[in-house]
DSSP file (Angstrom, degrees, kcal/mol; ACC not computed):
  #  RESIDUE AA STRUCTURE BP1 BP2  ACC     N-H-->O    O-->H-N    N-H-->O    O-->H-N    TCO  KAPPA ALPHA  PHI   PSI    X-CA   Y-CA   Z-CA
    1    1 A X     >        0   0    0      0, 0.0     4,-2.1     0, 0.0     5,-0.1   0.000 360.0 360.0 360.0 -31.1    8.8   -8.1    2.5
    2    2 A X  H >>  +     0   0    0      2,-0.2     4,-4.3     3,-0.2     3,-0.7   0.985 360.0  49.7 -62.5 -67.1    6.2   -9.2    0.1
    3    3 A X  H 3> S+     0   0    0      1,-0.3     4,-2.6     2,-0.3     5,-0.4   0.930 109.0  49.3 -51.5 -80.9    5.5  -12.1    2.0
    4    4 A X  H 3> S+     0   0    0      1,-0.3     4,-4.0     2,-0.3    -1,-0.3   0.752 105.4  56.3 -32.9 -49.8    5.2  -10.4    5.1
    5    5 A X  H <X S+     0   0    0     -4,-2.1     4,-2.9    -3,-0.7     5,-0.3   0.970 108.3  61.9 -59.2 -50.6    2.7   -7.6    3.5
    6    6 A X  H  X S+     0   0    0     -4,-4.3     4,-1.1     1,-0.2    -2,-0.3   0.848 100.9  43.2 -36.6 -41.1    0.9  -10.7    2.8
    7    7 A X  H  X S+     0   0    0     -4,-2.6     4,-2.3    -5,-0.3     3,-0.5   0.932 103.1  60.4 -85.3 -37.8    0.3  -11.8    5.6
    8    8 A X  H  X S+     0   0    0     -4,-4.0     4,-2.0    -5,-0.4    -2,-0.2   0.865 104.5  54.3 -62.6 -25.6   -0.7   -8.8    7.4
    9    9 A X  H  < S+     0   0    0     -4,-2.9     4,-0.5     2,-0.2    -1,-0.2   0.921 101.9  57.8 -64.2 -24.1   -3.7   -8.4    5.0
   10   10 A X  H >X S+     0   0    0     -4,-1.1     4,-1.1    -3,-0.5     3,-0.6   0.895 105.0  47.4 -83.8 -22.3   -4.5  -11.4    5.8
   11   11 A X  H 3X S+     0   0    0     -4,-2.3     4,-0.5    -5,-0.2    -1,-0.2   0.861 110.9  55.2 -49.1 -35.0   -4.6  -10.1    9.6
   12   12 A X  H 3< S+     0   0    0     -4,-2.0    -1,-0.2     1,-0.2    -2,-0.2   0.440  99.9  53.7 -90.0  -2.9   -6.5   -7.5    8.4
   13   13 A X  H <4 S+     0   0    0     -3,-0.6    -1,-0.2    -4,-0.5    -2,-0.2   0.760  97.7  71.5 -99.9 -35.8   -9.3   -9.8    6.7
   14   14 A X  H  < S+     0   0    0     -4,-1.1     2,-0.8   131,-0.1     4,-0.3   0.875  80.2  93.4 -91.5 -37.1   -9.7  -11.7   10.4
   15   15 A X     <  +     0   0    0     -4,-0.5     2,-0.2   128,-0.1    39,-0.1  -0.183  57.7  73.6 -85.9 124.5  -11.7   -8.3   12.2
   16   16 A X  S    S-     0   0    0     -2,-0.8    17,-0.1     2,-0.2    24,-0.1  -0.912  93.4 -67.1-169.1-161.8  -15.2   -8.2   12.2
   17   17 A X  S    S+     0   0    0     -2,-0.2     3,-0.3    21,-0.2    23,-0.2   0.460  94.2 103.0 -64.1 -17.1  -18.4   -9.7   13.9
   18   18 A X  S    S-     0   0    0     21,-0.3    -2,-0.2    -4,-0.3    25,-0.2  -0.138  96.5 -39.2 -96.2-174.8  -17.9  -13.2   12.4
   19   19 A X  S    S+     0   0    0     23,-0.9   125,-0.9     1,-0.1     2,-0.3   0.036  74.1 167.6 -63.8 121.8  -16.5  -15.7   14.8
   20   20 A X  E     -A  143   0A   0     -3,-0.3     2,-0.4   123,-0.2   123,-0.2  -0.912  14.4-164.5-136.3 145.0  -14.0  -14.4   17.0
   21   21 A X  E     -A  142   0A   0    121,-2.4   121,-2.1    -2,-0.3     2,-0.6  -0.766  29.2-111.9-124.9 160.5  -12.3  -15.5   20.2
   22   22 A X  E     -A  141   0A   0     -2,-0.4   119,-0.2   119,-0.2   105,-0.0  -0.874  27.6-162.8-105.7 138.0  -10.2  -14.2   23.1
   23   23 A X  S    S-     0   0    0    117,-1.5   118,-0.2    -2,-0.6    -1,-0.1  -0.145  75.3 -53.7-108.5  23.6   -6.2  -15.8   22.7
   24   24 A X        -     0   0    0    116,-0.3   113,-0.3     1,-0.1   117,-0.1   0.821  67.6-169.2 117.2   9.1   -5.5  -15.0   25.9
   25   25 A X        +     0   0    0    115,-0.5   113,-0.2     1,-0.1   115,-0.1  -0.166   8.5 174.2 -51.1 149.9   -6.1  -10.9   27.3
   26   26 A X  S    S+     0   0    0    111,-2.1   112,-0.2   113,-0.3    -1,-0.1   0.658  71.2  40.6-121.3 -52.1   -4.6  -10.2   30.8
   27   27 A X  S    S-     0   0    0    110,-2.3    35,-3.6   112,-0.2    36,-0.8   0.613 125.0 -15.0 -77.6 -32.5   -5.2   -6.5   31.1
   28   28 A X  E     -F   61   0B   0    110,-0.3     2,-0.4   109,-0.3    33,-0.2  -0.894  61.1-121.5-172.5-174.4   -8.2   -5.9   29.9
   29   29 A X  E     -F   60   0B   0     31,-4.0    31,-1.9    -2,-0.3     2,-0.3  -0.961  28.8-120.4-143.7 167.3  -11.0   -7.6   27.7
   30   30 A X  E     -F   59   0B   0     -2,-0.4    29,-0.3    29,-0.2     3,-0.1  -0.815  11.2-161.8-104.4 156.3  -12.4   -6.1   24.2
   31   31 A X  E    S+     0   0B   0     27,-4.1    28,-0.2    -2,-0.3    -1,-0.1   0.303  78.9   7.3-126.8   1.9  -16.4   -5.3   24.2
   32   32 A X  E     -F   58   0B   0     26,-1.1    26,-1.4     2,-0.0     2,-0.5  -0.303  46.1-172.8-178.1 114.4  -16.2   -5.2   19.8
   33   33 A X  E     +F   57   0B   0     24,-0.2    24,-0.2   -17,-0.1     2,-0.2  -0.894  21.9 170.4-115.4 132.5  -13.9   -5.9   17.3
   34   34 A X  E     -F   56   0B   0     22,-2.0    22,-1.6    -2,-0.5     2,-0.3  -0.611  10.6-174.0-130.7 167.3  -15.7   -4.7   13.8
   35   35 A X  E     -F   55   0B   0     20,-0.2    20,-0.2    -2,-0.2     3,-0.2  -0.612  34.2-117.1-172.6 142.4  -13.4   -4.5   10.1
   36   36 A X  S    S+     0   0    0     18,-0.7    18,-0.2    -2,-0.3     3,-0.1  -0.128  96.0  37.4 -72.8 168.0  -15.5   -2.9    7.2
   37   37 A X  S    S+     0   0    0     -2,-0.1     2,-0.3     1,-0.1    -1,-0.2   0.891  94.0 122.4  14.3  75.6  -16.5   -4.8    4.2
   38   38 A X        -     0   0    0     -3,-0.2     2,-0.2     9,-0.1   -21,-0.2  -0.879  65.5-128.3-133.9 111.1  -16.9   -8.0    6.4
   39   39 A X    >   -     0   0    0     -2,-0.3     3,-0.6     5,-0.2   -21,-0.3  -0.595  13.4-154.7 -44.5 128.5  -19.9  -10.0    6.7
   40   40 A X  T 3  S+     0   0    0     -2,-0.2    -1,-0.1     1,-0.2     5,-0.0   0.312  92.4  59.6 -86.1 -10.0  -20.7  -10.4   10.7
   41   41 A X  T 3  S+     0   0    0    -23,-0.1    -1,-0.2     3,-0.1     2,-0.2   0.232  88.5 103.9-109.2  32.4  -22.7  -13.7   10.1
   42   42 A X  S <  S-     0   0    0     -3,-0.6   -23,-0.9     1,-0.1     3,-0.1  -0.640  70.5-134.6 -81.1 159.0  -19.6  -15.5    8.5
   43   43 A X  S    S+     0   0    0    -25,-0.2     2,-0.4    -2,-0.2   101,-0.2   0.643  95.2  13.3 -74.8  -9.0  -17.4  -18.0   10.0
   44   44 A X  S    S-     0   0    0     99,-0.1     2,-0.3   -26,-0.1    -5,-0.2  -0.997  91.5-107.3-153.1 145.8  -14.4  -16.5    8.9
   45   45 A X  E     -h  145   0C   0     99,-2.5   101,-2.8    -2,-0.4     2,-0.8  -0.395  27.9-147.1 -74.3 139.0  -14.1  -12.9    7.6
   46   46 A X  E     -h  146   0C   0     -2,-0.3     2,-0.2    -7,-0.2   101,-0.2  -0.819  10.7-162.1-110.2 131.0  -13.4  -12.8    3.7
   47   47 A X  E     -h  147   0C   0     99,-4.1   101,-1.9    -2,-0.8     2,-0.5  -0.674  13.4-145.3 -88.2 157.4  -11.2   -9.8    2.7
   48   48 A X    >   -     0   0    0     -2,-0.2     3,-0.9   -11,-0.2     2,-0.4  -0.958  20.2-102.6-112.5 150.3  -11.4   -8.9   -1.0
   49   49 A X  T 3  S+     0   0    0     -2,-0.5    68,-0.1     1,-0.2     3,-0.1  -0.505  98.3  25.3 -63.0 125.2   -9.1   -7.8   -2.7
   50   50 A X  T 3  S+     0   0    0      1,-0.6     2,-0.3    -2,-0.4    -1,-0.2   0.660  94.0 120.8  84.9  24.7   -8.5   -4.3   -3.8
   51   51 A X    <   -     0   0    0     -3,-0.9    64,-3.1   -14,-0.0    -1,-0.6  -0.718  61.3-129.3-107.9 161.7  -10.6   -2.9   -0.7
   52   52 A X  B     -J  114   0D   0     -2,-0.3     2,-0.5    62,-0.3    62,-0.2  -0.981  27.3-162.5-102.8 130.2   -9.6   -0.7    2.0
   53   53 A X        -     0   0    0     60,-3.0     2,-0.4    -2,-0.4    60,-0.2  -0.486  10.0-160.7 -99.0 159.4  -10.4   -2.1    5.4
   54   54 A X        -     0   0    0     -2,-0.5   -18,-0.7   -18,-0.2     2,-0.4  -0.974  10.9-161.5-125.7 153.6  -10.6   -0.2    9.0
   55   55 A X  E     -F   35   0B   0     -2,-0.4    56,-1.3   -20,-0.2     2,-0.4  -0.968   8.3-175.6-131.8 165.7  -10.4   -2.3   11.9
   56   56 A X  E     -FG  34 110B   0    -22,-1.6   -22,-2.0    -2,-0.4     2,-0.4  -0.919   2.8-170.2-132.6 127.9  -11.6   -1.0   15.2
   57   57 A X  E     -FG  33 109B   0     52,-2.1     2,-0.7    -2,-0.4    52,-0.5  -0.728   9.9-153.3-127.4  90.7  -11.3   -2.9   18.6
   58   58 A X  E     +FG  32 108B   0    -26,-1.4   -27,-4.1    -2,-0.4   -26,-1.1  -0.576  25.7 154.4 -81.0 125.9  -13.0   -1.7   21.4
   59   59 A X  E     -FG  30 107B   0     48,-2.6    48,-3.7    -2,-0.7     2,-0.3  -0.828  30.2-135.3-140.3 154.1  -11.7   -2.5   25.0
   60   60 A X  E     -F   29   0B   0    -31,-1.9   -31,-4.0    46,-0.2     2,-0.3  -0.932  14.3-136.5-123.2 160.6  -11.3   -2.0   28.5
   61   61 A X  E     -F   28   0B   0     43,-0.4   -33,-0.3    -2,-0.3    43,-0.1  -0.728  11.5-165.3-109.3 156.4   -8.6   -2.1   31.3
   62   62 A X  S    S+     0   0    0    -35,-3.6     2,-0.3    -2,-0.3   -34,-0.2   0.412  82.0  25.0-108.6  -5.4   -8.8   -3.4   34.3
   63   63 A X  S    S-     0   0    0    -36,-0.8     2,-0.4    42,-0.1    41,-0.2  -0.884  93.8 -75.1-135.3-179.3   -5.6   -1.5   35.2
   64   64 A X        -     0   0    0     -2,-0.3     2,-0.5    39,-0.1    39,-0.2  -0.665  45.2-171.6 -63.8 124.0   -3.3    1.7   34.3
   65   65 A X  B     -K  102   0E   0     37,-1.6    37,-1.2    -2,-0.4    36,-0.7  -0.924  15.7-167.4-120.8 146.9   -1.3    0.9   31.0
   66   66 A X  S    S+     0   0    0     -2,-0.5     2,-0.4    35,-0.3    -1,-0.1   0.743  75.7  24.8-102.3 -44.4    1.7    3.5   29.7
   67   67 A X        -     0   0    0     33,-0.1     2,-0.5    34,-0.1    -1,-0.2  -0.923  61.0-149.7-126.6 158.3    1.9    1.9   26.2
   68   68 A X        -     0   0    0     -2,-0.4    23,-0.6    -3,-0.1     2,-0.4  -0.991  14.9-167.0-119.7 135.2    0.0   -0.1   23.6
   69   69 A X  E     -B  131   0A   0     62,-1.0    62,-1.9    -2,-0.5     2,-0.4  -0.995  16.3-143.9-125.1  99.5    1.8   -2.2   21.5
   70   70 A X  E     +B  130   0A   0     18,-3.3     2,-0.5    -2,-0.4    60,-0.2  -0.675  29.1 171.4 -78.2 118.0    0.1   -3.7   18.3
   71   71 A X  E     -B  129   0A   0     58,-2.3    58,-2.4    -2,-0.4     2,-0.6  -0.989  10.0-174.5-137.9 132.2    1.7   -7.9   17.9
   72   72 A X  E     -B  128   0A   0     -2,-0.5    11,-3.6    11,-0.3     2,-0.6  -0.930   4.0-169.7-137.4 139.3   -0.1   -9.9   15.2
   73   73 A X  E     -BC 127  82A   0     54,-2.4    54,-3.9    -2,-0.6     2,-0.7  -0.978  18.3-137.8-145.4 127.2    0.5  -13.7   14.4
   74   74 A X        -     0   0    0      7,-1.8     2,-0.6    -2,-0.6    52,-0.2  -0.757  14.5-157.8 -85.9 104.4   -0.5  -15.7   12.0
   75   75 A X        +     0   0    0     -2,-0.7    50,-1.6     5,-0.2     2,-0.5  -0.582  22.1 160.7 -92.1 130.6   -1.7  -19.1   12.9
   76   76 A X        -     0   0    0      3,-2.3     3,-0.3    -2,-0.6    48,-0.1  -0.887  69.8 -22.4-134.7  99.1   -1.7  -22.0   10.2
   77   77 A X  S    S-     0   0    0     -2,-0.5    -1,-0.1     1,-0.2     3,-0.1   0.845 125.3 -51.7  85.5   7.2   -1.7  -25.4   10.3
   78   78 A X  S    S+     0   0    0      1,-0.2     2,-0.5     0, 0.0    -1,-0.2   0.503 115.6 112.4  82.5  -6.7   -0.3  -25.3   14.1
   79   79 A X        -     0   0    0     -3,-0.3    -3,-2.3     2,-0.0     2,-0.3  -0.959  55.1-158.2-115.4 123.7    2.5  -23.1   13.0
   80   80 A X        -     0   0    0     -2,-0.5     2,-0.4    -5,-0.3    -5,-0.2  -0.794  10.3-172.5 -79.4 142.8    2.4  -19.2   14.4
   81   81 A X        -     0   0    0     -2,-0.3    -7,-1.8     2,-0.0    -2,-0.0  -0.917  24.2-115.1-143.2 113.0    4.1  -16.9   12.7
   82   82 A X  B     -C   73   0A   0     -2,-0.4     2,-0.5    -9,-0.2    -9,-0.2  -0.250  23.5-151.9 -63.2 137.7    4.9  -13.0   13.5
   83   83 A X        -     0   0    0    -11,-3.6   -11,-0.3   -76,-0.1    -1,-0.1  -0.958  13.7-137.9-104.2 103.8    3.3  -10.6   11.1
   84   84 A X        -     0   0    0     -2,-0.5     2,-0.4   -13,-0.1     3,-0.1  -0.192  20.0-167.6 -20.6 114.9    5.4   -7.2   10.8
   85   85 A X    >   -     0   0    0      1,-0.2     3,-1.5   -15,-0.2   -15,-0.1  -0.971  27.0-124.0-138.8 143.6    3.4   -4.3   10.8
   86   86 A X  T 3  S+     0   0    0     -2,-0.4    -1,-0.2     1,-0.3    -2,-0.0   0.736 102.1  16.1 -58.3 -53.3    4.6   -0.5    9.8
   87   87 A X  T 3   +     0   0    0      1,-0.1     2,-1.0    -3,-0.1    -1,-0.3   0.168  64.7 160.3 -94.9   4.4    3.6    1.2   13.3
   88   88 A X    <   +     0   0    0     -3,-1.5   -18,-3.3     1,-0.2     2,-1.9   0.410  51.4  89.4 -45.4   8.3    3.0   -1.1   15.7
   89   89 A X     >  -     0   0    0     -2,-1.0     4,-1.2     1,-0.3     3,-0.5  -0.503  63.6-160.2 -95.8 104.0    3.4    1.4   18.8
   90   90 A X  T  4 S+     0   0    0     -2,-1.9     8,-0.3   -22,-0.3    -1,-0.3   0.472  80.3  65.6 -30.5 -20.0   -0.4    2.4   19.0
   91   91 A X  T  4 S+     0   0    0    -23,-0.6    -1,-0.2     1,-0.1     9,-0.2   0.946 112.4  28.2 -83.3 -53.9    0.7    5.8   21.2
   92   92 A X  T  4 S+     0   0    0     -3,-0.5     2,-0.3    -5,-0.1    -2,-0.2   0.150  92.6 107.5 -98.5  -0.6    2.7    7.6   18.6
   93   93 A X  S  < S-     0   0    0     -4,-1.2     4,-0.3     1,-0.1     5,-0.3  -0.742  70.3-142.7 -86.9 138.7    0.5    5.9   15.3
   94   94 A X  S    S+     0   0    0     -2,-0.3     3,-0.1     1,-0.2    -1,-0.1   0.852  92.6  34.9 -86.3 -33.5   -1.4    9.4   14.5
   95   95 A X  S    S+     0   0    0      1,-0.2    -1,-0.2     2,-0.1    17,-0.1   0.259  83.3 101.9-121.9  28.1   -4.9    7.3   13.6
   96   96 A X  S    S-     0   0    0      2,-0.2    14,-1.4    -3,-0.1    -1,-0.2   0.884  85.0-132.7 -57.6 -32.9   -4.7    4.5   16.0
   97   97 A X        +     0   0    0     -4,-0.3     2,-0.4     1,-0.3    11,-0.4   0.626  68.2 121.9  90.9   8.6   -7.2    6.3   18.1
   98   98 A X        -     0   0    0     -8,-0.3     2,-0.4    -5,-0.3    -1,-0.3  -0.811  41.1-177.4-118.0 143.6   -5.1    5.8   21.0
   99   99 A X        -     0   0    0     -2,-0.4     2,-0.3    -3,-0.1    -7,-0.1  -0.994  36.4-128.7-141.1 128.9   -3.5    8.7   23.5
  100  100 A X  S    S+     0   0    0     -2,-0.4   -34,-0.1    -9,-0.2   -33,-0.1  -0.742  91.2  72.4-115.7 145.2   -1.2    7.0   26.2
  101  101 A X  S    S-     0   0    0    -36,-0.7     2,-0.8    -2,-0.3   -35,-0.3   0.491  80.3-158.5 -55.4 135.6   -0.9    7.0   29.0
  102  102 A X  B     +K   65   0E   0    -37,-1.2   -37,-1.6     3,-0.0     2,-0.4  -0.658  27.5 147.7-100.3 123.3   -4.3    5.0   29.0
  103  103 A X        +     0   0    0     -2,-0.8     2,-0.4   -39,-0.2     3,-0.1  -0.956  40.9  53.6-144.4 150.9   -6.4    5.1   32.4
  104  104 A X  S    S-     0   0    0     -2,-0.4   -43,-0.4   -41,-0.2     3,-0.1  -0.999  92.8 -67.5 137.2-155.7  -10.3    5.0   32.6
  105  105 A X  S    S+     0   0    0     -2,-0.4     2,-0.3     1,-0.2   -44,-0.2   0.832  92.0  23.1-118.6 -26.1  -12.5    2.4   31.1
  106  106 A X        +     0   0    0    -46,-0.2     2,-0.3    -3,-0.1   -46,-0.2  -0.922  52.7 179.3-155.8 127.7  -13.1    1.9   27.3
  107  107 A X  E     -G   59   0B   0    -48,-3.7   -48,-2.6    -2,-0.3     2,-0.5  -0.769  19.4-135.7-131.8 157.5  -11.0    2.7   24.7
  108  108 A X  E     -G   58   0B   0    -11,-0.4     2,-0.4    -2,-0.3   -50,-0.2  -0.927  16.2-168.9-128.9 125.5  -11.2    2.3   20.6
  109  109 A X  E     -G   57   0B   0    -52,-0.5   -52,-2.1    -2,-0.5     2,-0.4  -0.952   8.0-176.2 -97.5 123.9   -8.2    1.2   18.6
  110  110 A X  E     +G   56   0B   0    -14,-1.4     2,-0.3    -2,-0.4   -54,-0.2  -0.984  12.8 179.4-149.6 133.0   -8.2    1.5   14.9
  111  111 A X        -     0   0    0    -56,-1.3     2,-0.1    -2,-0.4   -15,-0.1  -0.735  11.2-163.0-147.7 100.3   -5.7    0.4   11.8
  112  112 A X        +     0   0    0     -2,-0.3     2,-0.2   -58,-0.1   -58,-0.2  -0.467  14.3 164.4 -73.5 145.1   -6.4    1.0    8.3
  113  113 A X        -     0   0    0    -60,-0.2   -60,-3.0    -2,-0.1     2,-0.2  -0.954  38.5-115.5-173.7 140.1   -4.5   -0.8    4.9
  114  114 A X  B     -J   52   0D   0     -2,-0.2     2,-0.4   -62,-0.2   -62,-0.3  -0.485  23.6-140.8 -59.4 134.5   -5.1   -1.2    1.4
  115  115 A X        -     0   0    0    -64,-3.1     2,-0.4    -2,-0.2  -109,-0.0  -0.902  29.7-147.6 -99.4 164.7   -5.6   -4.9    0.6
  116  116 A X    >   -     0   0    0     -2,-0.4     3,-0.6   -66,-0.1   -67,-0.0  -0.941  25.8-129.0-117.4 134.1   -3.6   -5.2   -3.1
  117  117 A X  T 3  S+     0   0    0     -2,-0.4   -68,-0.1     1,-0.3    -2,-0.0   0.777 108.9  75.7 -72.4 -15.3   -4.5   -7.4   -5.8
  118  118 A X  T 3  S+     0   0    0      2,-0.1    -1,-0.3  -116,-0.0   -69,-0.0   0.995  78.4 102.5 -41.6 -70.1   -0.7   -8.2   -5.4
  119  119 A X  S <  S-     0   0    0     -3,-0.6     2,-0.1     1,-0.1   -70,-0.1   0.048  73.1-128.4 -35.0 129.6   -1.8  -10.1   -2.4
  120  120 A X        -     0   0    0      1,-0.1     2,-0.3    28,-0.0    -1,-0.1  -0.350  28.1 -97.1 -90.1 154.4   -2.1  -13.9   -2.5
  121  121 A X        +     0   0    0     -2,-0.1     2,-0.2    27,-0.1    27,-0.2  -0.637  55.2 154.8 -82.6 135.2   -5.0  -15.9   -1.5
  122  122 A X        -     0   0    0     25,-0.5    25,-3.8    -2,-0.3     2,-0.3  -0.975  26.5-160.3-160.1 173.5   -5.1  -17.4    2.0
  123  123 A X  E     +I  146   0C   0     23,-0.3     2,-0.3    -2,-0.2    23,-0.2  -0.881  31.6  91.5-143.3 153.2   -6.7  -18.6    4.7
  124  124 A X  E     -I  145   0C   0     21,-1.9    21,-3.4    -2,-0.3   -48,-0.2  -0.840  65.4 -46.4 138.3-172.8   -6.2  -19.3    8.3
  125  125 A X        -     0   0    0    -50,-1.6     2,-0.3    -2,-0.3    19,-0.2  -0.216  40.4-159.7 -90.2 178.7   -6.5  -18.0   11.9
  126  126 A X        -     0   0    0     17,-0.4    17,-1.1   -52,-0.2     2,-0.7  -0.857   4.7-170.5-155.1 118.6   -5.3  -14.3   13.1
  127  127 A X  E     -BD  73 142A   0    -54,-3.9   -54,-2.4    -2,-0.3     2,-0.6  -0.839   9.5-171.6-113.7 110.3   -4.5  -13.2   17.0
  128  128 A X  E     -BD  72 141A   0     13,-2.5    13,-2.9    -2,-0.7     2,-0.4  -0.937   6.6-164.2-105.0 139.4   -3.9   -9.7   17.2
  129  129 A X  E     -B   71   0A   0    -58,-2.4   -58,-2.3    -2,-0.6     2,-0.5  -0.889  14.2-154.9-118.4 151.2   -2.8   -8.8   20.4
  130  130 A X  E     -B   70   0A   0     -2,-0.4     8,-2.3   -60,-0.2     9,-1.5  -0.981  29.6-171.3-104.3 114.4   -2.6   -5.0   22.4
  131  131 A X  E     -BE  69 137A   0    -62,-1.9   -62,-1.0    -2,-0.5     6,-0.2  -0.868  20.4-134.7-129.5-170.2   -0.2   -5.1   24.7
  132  132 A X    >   -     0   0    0      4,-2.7     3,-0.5    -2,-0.3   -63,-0.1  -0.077  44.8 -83.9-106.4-158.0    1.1   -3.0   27.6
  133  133 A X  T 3  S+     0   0    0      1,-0.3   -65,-0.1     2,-0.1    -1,-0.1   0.593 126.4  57.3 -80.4 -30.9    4.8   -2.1   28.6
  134  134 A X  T 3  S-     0   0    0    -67,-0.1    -1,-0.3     2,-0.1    -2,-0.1  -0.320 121.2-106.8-122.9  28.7    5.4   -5.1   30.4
  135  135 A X  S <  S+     0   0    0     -3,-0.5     2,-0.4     1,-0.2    -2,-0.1   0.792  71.8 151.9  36.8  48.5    4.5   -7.2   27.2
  136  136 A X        -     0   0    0   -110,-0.0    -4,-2.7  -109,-0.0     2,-0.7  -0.855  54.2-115.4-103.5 123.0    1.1   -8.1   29.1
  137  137 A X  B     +E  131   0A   0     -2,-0.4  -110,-2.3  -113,-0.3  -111,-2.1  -0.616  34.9 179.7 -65.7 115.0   -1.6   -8.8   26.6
  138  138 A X  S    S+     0   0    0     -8,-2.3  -110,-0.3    -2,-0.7     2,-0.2   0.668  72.7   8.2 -77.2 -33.9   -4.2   -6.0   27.1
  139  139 A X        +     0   0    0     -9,-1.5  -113,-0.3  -112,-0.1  -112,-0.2  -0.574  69.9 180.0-153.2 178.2   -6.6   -7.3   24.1
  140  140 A X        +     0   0    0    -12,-0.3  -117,-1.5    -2,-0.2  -115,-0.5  -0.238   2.3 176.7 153.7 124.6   -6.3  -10.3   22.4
  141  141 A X  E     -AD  22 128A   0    -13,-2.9   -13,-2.5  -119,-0.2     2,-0.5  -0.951  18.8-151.5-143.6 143.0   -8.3  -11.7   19.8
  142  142 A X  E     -AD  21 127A   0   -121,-2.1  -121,-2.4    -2,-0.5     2,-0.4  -0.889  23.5-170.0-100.0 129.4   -8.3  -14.9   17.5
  143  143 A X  E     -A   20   0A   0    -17,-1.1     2,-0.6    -2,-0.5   -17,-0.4  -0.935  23.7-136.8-126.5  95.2   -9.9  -14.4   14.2
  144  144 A X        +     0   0    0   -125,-0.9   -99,-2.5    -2,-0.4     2,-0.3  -0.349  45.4 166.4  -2.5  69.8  -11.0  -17.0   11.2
  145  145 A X  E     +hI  45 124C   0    -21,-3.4   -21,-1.9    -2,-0.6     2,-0.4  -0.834  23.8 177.9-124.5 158.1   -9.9  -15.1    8.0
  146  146 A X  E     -hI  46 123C   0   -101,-2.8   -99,-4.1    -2,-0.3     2,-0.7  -0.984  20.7-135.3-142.9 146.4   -9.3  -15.8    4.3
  147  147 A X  E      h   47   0C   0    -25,-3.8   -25,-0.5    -2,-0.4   -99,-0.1  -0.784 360.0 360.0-110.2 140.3   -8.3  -13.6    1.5
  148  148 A X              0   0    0   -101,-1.9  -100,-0.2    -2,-0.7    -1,-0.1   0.521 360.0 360.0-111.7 360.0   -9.8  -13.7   -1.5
């Protein structure tokens, strides 16, 4: 469990300005993924420890979607790895920012965590993906992060 909380901070370290990629959206594209206490001219976001972080991804669809689904992997080394997170379903999470069914054009997603000095230092990439009912990547985004 530990492990796992670990790794999702370090998911949570990846969103900002600093160099960010698209892994692969089908559905829609994001138009800004921001995370608080981030620098936007790094190459990789550094979380600190014993912050709270927000991160907020704003997107649009290019279709009707009926759910959002939050799926986050941690890539290292070649190796992906699923990160567990307490809510992913983005419809029923109270401060996702998200109200399902979604139709229209641009919509803001948001999930706040504590980082804990518990938390181990690491580094590597982080692809959080939104996806729809039909396990269709809505969003996707690859992130540079380390925690420090």
């Amino acid at each position: 469990m530990f492990k796992a909380i670990s790794l999702l901070v370090l998911c949570l370290c990846g969103f900002s300005s600093a160099a960010y990629s698209d892994c692969g959206s089908e559905v829609g594209q994001y138009t800004q993924v921001s995370i608080t206490n981030c620098d936007p001219n790094a190459d990789k976001c550094i979380l600190v420890r014993g912050t709270t972080v927000t991160i907020t991804i704003d997107f649009t669809i290019s279709e009707p979607v009926n759910t959002v689904t939050a799926v986050v992997l941690r890539e290292q080394s070649g190796t992906i790895t699923p990160i567990p997170i307490p809510n992913p379903n983005a419809c029923t999470d109270p401060n996702s920012g998200i109200s399902c069914p979604l139709s229209g054009d641009t919509f803001r997603y948001k999930y706040t965590l504590s980082i804990s000095y518990l938390y181990p230092k690491m580094a590597g990439n982080v692809l959080w993906k939104l996806q729809d009912e039909d396990k269709k990547n809505i969003v996707c985004v690859k992130i540079p992060a380390e925690i420090q």
